[in-house]
C-alpha positions as a printed Julia matrix, in Angstrom:
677×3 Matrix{Float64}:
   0.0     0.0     0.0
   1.08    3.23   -0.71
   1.53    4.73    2.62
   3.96    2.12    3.8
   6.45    2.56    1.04
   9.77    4.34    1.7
  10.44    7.84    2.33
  12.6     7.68   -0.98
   9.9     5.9    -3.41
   6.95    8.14   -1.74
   8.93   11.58   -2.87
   9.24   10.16   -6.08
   5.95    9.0    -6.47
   4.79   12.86   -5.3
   3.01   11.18   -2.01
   2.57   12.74    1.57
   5.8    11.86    3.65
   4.65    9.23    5.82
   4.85   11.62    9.24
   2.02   13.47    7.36
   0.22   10.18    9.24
  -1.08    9.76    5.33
  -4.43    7.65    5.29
  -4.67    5.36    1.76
  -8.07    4.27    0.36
  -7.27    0.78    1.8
  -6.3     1.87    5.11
  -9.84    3.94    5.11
 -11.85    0.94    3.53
 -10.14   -1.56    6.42
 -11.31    0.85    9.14
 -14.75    1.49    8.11
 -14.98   -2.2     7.38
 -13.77   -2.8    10.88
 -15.95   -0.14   12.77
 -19.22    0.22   10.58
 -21.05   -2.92    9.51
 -22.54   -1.27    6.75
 -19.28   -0.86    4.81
 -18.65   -4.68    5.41
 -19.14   -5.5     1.76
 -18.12   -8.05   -0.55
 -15.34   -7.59   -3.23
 -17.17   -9.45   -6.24
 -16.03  -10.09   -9.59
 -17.87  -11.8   -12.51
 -21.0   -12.47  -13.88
 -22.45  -11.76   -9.87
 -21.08   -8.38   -9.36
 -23.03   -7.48  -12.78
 -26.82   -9.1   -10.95
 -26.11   -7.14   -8.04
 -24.98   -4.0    -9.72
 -28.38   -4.25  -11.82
 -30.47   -5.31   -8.89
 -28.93   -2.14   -7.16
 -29.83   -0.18   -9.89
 -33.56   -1.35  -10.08
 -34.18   -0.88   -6.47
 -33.13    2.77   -6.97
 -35.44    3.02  -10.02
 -38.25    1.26   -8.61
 -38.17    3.62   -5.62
 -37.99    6.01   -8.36
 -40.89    5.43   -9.75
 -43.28    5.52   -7.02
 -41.44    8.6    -5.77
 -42.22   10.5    -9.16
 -46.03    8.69  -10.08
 -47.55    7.54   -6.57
 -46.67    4.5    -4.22
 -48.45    1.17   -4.41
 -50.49   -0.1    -1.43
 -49.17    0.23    1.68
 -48.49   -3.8     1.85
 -46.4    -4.16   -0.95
 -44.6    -1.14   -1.44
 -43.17   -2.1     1.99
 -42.77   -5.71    0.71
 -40.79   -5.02   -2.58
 -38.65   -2.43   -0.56
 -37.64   -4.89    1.76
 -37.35   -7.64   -0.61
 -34.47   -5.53   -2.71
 -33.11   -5.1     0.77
 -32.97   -8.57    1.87
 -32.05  -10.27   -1.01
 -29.45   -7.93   -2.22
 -27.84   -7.9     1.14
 -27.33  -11.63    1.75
 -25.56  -11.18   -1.82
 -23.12   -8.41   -0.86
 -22.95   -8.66    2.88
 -20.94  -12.56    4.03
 -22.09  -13.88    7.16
 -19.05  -13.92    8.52
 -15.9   -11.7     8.2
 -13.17  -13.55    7.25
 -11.21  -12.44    4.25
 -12.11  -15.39    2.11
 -15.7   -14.14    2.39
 -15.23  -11.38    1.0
 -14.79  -12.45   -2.6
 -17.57  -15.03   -3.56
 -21.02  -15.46   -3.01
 -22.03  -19.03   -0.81
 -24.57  -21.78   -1.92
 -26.55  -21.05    0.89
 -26.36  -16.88    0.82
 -28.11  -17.65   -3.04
 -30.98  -19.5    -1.57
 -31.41  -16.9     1.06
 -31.3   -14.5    -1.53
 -33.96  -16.47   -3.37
 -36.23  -16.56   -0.66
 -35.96  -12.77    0.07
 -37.18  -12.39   -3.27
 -40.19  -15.37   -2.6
 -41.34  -13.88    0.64
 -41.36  -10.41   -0.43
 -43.51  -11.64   -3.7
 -46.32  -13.04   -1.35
 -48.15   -9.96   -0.92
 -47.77   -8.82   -4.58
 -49.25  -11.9    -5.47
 -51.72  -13.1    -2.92
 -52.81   -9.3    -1.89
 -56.61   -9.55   -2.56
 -56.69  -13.23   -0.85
 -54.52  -11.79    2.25
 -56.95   -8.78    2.69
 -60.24  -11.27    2.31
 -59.31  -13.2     5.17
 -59.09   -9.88    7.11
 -56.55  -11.88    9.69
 -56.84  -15.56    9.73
 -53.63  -17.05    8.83
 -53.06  -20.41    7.17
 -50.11  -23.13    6.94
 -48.46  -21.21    4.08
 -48.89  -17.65    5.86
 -46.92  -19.0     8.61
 -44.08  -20.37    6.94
 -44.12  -17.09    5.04
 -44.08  -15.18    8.13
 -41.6   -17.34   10.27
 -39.18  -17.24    6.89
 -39.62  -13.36    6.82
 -38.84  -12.72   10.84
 -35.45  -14.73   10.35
 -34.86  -13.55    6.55
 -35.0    -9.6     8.67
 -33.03  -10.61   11.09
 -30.1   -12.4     9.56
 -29.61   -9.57    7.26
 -29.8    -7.24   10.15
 -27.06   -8.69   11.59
 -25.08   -8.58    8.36
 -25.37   -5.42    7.34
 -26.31   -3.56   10.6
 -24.59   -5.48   13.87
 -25.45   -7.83   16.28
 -27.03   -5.6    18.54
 -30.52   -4.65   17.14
 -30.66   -8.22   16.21
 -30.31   -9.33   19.85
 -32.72   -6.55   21.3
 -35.28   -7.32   18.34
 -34.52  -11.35   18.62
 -35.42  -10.62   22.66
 -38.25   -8.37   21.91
 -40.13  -11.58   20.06
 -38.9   -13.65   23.07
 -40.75  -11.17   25.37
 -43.7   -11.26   23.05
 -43.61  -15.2    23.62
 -42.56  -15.26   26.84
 -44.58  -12.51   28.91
 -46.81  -14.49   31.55
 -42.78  -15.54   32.92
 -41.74  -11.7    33.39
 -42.1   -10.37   36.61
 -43.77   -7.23   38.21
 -44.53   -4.88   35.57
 -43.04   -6.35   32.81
 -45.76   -9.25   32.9
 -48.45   -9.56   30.01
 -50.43  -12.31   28.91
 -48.45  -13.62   26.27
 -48.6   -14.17   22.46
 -48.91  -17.58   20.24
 -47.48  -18.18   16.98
 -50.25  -17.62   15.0
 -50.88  -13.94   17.11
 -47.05  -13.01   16.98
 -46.69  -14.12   13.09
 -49.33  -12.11   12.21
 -48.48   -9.08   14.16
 -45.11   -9.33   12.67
 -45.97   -9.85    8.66
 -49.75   -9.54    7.62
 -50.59   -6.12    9.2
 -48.36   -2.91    9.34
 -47.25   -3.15   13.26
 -44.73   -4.99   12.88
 -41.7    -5.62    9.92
 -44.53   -3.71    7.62
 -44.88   -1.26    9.71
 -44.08    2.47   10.1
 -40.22    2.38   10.2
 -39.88    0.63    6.84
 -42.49    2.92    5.26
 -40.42    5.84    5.82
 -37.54    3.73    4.38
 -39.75    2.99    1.6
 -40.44    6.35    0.98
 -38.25    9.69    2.53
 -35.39    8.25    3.54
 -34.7     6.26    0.17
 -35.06    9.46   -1.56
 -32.94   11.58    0.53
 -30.04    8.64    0.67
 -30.69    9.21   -3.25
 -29.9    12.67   -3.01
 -26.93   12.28   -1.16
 -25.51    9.82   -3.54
 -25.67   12.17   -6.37
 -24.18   14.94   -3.91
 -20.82   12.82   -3.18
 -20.79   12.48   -6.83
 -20.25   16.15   -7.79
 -17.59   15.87   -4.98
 -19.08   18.13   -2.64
 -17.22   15.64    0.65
 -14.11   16.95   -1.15
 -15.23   20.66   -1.42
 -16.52   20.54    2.28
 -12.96   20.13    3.79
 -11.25   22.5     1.24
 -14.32   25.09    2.22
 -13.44   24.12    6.2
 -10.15   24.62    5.62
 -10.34   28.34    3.37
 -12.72   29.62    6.4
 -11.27   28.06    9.54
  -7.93   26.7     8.56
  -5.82   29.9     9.81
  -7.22   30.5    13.12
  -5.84   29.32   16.1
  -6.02   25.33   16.36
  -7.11   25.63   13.01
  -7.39   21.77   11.43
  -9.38   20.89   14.71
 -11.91   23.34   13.98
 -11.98   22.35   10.21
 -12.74   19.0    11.56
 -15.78   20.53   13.19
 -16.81   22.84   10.06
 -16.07   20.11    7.49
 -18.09   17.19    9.72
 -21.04   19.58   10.4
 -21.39   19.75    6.81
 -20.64   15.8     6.12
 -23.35   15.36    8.63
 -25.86   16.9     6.05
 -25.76   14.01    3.66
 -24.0    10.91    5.58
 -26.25    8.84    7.96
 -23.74    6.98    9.79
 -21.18    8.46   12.42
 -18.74    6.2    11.36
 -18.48    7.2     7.48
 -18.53   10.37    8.67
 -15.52    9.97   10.98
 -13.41    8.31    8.31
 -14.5    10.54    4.93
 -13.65   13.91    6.89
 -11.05   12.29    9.42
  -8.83   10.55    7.21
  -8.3    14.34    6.02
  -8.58   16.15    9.31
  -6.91   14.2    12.33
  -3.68   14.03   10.44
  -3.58   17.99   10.36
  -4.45   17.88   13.93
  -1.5    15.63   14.49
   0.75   17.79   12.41
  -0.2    20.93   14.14
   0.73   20.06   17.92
  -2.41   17.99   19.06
  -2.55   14.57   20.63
  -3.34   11.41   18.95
  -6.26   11.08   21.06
  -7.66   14.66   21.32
  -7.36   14.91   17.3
  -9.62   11.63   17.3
 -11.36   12.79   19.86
 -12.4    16.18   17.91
 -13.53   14.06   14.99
 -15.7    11.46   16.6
 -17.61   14.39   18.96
 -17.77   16.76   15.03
 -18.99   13.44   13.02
 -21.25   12.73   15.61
 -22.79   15.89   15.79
 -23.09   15.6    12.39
 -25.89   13.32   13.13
 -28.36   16.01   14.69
 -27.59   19.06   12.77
 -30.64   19.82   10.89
 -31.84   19.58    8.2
 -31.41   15.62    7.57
 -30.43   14.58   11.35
 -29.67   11.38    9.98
 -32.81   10.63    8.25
 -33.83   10.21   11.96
 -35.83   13.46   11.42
 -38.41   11.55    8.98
 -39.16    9.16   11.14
 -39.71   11.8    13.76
 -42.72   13.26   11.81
 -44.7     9.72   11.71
 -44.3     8.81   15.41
 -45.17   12.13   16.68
 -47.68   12.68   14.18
 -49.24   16.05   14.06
 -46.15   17.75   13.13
 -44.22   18.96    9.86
 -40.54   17.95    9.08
 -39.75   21.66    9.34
 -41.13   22.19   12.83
 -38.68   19.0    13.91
 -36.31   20.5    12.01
 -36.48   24.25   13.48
 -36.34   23.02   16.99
 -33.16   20.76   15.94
 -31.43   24.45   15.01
 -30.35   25.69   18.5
 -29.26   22.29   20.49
 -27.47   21.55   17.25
 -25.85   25.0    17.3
 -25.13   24.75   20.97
 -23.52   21.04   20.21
 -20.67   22.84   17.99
 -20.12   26.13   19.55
 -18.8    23.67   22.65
 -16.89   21.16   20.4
 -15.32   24.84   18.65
 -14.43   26.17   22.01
 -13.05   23.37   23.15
 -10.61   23.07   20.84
  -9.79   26.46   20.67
  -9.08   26.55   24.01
  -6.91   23.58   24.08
  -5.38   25.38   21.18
  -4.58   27.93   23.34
  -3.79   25.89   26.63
  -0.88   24.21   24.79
  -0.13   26.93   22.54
  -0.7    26.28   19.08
  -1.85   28.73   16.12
  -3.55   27.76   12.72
  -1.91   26.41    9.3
   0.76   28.77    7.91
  -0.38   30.25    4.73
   1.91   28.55    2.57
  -0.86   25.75    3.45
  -4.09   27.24    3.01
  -5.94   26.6    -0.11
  -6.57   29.44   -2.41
  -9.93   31.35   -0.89
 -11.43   32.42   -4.42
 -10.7    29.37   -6.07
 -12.72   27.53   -2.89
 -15.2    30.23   -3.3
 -15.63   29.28   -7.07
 -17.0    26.18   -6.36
 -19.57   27.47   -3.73
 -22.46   26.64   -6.38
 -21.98   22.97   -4.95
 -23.68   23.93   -1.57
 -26.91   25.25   -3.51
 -28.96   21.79   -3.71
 -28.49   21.7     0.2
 -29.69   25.27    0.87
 -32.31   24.4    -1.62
 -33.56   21.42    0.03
 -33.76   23.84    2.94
 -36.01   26.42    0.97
 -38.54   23.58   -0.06
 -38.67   22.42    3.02
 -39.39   26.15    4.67
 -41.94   26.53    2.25
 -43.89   23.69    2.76
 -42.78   21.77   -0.71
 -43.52   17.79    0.31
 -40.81   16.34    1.82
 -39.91   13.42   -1.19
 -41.08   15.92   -3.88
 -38.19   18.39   -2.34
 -35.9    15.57   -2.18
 -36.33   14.9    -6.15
 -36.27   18.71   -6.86
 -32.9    18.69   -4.54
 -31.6    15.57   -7.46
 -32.82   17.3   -10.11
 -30.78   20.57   -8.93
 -27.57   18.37   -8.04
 -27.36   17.14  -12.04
 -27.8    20.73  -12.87
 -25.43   22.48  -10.86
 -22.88   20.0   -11.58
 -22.96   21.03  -15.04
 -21.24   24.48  -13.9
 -18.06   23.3   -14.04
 -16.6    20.42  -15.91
 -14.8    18.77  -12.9
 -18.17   18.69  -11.16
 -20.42   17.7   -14.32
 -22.17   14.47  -14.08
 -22.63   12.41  -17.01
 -24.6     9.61  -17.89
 -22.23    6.72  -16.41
 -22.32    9.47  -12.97
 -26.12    9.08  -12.39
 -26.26    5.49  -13.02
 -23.38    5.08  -10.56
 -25.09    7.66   -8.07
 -28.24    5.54   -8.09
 -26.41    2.53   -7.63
 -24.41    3.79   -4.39
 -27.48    5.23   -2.65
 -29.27    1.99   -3.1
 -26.19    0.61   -1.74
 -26.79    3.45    1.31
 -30.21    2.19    1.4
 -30.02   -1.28    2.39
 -28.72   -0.82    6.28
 -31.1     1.18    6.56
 -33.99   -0.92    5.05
 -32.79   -3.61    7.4
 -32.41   -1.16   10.34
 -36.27   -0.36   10.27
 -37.73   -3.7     9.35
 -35.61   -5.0    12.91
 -37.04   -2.15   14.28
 -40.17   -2.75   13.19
 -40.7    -5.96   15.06
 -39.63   -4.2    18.57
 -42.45   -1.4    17.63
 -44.19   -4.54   16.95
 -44.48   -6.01   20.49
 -44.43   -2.72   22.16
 -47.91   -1.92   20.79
 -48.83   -5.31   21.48
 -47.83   -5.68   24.93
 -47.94   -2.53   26.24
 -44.48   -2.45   27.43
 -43.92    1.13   26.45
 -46.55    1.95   28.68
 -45.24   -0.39   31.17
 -41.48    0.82   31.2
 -43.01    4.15   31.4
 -44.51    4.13   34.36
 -41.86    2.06   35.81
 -39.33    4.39   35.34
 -41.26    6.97   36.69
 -42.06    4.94   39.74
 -38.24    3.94   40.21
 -37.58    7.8    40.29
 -40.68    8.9    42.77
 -41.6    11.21   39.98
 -38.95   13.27   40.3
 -38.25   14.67   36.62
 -34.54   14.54   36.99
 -34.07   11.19   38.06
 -36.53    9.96   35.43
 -34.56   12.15   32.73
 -31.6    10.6    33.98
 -32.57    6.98   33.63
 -34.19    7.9    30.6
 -30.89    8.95   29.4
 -29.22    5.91   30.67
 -31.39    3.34   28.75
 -31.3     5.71   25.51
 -27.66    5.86   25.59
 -27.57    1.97   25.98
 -30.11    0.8    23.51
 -28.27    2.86   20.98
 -24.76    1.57   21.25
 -23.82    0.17   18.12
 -27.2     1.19   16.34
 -27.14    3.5    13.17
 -29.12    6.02   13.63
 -32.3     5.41   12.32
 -32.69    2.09   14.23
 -31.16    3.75   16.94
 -34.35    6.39   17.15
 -36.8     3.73   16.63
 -35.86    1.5    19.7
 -34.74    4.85   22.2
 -38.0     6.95   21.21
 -40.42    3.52   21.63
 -39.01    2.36   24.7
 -37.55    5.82   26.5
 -39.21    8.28   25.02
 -42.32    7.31   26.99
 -41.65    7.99   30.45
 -40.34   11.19   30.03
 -44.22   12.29   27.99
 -45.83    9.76   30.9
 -43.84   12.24   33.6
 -44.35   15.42   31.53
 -48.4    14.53   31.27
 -49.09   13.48   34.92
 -50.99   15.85   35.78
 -53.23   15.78   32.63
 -56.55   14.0    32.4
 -56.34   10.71   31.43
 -56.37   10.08   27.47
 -55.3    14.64   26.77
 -53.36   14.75   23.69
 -49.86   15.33   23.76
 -48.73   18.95   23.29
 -46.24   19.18   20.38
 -43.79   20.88   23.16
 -43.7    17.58   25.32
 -43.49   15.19   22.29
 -41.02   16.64   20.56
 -38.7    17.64   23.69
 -39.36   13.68   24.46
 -38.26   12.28   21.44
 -35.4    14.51   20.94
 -34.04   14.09   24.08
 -34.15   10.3    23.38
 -32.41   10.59   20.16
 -29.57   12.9    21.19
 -28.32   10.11   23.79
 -28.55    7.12   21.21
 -26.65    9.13   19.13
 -23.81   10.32   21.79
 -23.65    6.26   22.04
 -21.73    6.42   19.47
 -18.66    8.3    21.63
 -19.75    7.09   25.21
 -17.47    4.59   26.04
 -17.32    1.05   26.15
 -19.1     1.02   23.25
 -17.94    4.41   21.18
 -17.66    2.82   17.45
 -17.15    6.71   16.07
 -14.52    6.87   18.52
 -12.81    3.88   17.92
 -12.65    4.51   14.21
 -11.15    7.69   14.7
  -8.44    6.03   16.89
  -7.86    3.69   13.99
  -6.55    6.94   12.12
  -5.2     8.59   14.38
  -3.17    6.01   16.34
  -4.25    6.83   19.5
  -5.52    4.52   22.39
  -9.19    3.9    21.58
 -11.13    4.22   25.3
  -9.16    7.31   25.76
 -10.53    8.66   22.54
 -13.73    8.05   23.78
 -13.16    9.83   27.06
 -11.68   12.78   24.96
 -14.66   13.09   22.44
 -17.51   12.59   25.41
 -15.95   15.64   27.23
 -15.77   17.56   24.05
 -19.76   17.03   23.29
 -20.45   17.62   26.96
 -22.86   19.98   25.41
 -25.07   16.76   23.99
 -25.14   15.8    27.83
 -26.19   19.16   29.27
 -28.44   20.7    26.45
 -31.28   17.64   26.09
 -31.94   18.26   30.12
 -32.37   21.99   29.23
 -34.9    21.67   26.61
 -36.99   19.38   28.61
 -36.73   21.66   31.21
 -37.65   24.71   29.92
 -38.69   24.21   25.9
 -37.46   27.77   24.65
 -34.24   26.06   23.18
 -36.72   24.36   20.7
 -38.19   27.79   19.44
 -41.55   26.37   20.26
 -44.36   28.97   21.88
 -41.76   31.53   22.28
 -41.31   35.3    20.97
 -37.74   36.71   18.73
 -36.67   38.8    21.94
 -37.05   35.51   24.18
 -35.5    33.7    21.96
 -32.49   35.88   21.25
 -31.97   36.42   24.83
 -31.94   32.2    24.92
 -29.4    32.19   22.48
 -27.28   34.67   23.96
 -27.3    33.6    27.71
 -26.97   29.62   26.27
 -24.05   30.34   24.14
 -21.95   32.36   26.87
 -22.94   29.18   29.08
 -21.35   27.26   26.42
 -18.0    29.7    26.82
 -17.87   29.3    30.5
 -18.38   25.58   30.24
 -15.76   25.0    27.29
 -12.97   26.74   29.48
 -13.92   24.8    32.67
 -13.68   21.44   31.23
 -10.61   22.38   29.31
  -8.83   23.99   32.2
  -8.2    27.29   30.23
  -9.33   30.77   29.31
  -6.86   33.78   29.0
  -4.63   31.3    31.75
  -4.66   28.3    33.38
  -7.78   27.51   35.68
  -7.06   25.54   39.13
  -9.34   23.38   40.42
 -11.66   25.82   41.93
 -12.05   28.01   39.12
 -12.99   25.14   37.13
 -16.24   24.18   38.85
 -17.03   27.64   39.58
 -16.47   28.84   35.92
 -19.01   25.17   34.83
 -21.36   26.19   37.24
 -21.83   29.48   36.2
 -22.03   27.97   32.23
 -24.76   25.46   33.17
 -26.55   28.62   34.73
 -26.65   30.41   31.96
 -27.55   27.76   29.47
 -30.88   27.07   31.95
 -33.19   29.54   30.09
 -34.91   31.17   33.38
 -34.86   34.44   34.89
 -33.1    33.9    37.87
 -30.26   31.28   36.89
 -29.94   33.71   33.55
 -28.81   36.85   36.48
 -26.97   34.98   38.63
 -24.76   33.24   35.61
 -24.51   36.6    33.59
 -23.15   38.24   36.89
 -20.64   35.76   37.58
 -19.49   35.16   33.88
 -19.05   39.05   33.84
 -16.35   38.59   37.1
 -14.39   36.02   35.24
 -14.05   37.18   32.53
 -12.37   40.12   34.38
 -10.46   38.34   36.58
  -9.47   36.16   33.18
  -8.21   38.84   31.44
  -6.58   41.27   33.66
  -4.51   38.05   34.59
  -4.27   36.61   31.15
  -1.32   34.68   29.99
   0.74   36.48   27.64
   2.71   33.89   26.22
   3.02   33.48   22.57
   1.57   30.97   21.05
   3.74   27.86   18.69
   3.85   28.69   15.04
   3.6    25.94   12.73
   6.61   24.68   10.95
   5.99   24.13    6.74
């Protein structure tokens, strides 16, 4: 590989020098592969490659189709989608990872294959019959329905990890199981025919909501970001970071944060997003002056965040608007804006003030890309802001996805290193299948968990038991609320990740929230969509909470540095994704919901100062070195001003005021380390 060759041979070869830490394609593909079960793909060659290239390419076109002229039935458009999914995966995806997987297709992976294909033909094909019978099932509906619950969760496992496939594997043992559970975890319990049905012949369980936003918004929007990465806008995002951040102090950690804010808007995984920007980033860190595990560190907590920065939140978002119901993507989308704001004003400060703690300025400018050339190229962001605009206007959320496509082909036409031709857009529609089936997976595993909940009542159940094992006290409940959430989504991509935290979590906090309401009120919009969101920012901050930090870990894989220590590092950097969640609950003006401009820009104000005072006592540093004291007093005072109320807003603006005095009449004068070319 190219980044193990010789000083000599890589100079005349015009390569990095290898103390550039230079990260080759294989080097990227082994770490993904390693960290991110979606990238854990066979290498195929032959006459298969071609059937799964075309069956790639249908699935794209098929989804297509009933994007552009209107979806079939709710039974099998759900059934073909998954079907693609299924069979397509045990094709690409071996069962196991050894290396001489990798490269052919087994006997047994075709007739899985072949079976994906059967069972997702039965409701095509028997649809008027299965409707008749309105919910008696026969012989043949129950092989077709045990075939389809193992089909789901084999390729689950494949392509997404083992751990949704335990939780939804235990999910349909609870179903089974129930009159054995004690306390309130008891229920009556399901037979096969009950639980086989739930799970395949109605739309509660691996037909259920999950895979019809799969089916439908998601697909679409994985579509658009396939042709996105195609004009090379991952490329343009770094050298745009770079241009606008590279030169200020600490300057390649904080074009790890610009550059993975803006991966964020078209990558659904933590992990890709670690590795595409991070194989670019950490190694400038490293150069600059900054550990092996803070530079890893910085790129897991950016990529991460990259996950709730609106407008895409990791598809996450779309699946938002059918559980809560009642709500447009925009509104989840608007009350996204400020926690994810928050979330990367504390990563930037962080940095900068470990930039400044151990003295280190930006890139030289012998190393700073050419601003107007960068600026040239600016065209590229225009199908994102546009998918924005549609979206603000109230264009349909696949209909502004298509429009966002349509605009990506056109764009790219500006300049002749970003034009897409004809072999592009077939290759575009190919990867974001490709994108597509994780996800398809993801839901349908999901769906059988939604499945039982609904069933069983354990939602319901864990609800109230949560809130009993805290005494009703809202913090206690928010805090094992955000213990389950953060475990349930270890290892889960993000979509599956929301499904299982906002079923099973989100619950108790709405239950808590609602307790004084008559039994059977509606849910205000405030309390479902502080709920759910503060469910889905601790699955997501899974990802860097060790043991279990996979965006962590892959970021130690490029950087070098000692993985649970990366995960330490990154968790203190997004301290803000532990604090902020609490806040909104709290007190709901962070989600711009029933509150007026002046409120709001006094919120904004008060929560980013908090965000100051917190950065520099974690860190240790402001204009000096903090001691110990300092340090809690200076986190205190952040975490009162980010609580939007009157009195904590005083009390915190008072005391950051006497700092920040005391800061810089005693600041350290030192000068900082320039960079060496």
């Amino acid at each position: 590989m190219s980044d193990k060759l010789p000083p000599e041979e890589r100079e005349q070869q015009k390569l990095p020098p290898e103390d550039e830490s230079y990260i080759s394609e294989e080097k990227q593909k082994e770490i993904l592969q390693k960290y991110d079960p979606e990238s854990n793909t066979r290498d195929l060659s032959g006459m298969i490659k071609h059937v799964v290239f075309f069956g790639l390419l249908a699935f794209s076109l098929f989804q297509l189709y009933t994007a552009i002229f209107g979806q079939y039935t709710a039974y099998i458009q759900r059934s073909v989608h998954l079907g693609f999914a299924l069979s397509l995966i045990f094709l690409l995806f071996p069962a196991r990872k050894r290396k001489g997987a990798r490269h052919k297709v087994a006997w047994y992976d075709y007739i899985l294959a072949l079976l994906s294909i059967g069972v997702a033909a039965y409701w095509p094909i028997m649809y008027d019959d299965l409707v008749f019978r309105l919910g008696r099932v026969t012989e043949l509906d129950l092989i077709v329905g045990i075939l389809a619950i193992l089909l789901t969760l084999e390729a689950t496992r494949r392509a997404v990890g083992m751990p949704i496939t335990v939780i939804a594997s235990l999910f349909l043992a609870y179903a089974f199981f129930g009159p054995y559970f004690p306390g309130f975890l008891r229920h009556r319990g399901q037979d096969l025919d009950a639980v086989i049905q739930l799970m395949f012949f109605t739309t509660d369980g691996i037909l259920g909501t999950p895979l019809s936003v799969s089916a439908t918004f998601i697909f679409t929007f994985l579509l658009f970001g396939a042709f996105l990465v195609k004009t090379g806008v991952g490329q343009y995002f770094n050298d745009l970071a770079v241009s606008l951040a590279g030169h200020l102090t600490g300057g390649p950690a904080k074009v790890a944060i610009f550059s993975s804010a803006l991966q964020g808007t078209i990558s659904g995984s933590s992990v890709a997003n670690v590795v595409t920007s991070g194989s670019y980033t950490i190694p400038m860190m490293k150069k600059l002056g900054y550990k092996k595990e803070f530079a890893g560190g910085v790129e897991a907590a950016a990529s991460t965040g990259g996950q709730l920065m609106p407008p895409i939140m990791g598809a996450a978002a779309f699946l938002m608007v059918e559980f809560i119901g009642g709500v447009t993507y925009w509104e989840i989308a608007k009350a996204a804006a400020i926690p994810a704001l928050l979330y990367f004003t504390g990563v930037w400060i962080m940095t900068h003030f470990e930039a400044k703690r151990i003295g280190l300025k930006g890139l030289p400018p012998e190393e700073m890309p050419d601003r107007k050339e960068v600026l040239k190229k600016i065209y590229l962001l225009l199908p994102i802001i546009a998918i924005i605009v549609f979206l603000l206007i109230g264009i349909p959320t696949m209909q502004a996805a298509l429009y966002g496509i349509l605009l990506t082909i056109f764009v790219s036409a500006f300049n002749k290193e970003t034009r897409l031709n004809f072999k592009d857009i077939i290759l575009a529609l190919v990867d974001g299948a490709r994108t597509a089936l994780a996800v398809a997976a993801a839901t349908a595993a999901a769906g059988i968990i939604v499945g039982v909940v609904v069933k069983t009542g354990l939602g319901l159940s864990l609800a109230n038991g949560l809130v009993s094992a805290s005494g009703g006290n809202i913090l206690l409940t928010l805090f094992f609320t955000m213990l389950a959430a953060i475990v349930l989504g270890m290892g889960s991509p993000t979509t599956a990740n929301y499904v299982i935290t906002s079923t099973i979590a989100a619950p108790a906090i709405i239950t808590l929230l609602m307790i004084d309401e008559p039994v059977g009120a509606a849910v205000p919009l405030v309390v479902a969509l502080s709920a759910h969101l503060f469910v889905f920012y601790f699955g997501i901050i899974a990802d860097i909470t060790p043991p279990v930090a996979l965006a962590a870990f892959a970021a130690s894989g490029i950087s070098g540095g000692e993985p649970i220590r990366t995960g330490f590092i990154a968790a203190k950097l997004a301290a803000a994704a532990f604090i902020i969640p609490y806040m909104f609950v709290l007190s709901p003006a962070l989600l711009m919901i029933d509150t007026t401009w002046l409120e709001l820009i006094w919120v904004l104000i008060t929560a980013l100062t908090g965000m100051v005072a917190i950065g520099a006592g974690l860190i240790g540093y402001w204009y000096r070195k903090l001691n110990w004291f300092e340090r809690i007093i200076t986190f205190a005072t952040g975490l009162a001003l980010i609580y939007p109320e009157g009195l904590t807003d005083t009390i915190g603006a008072i005391s950051f005021i006497i700092l920040f005095g005391i800061q810089w009449l005693a600041r350290d004068k030192k000068p900082a380390k320039t960079v060496e070319a």
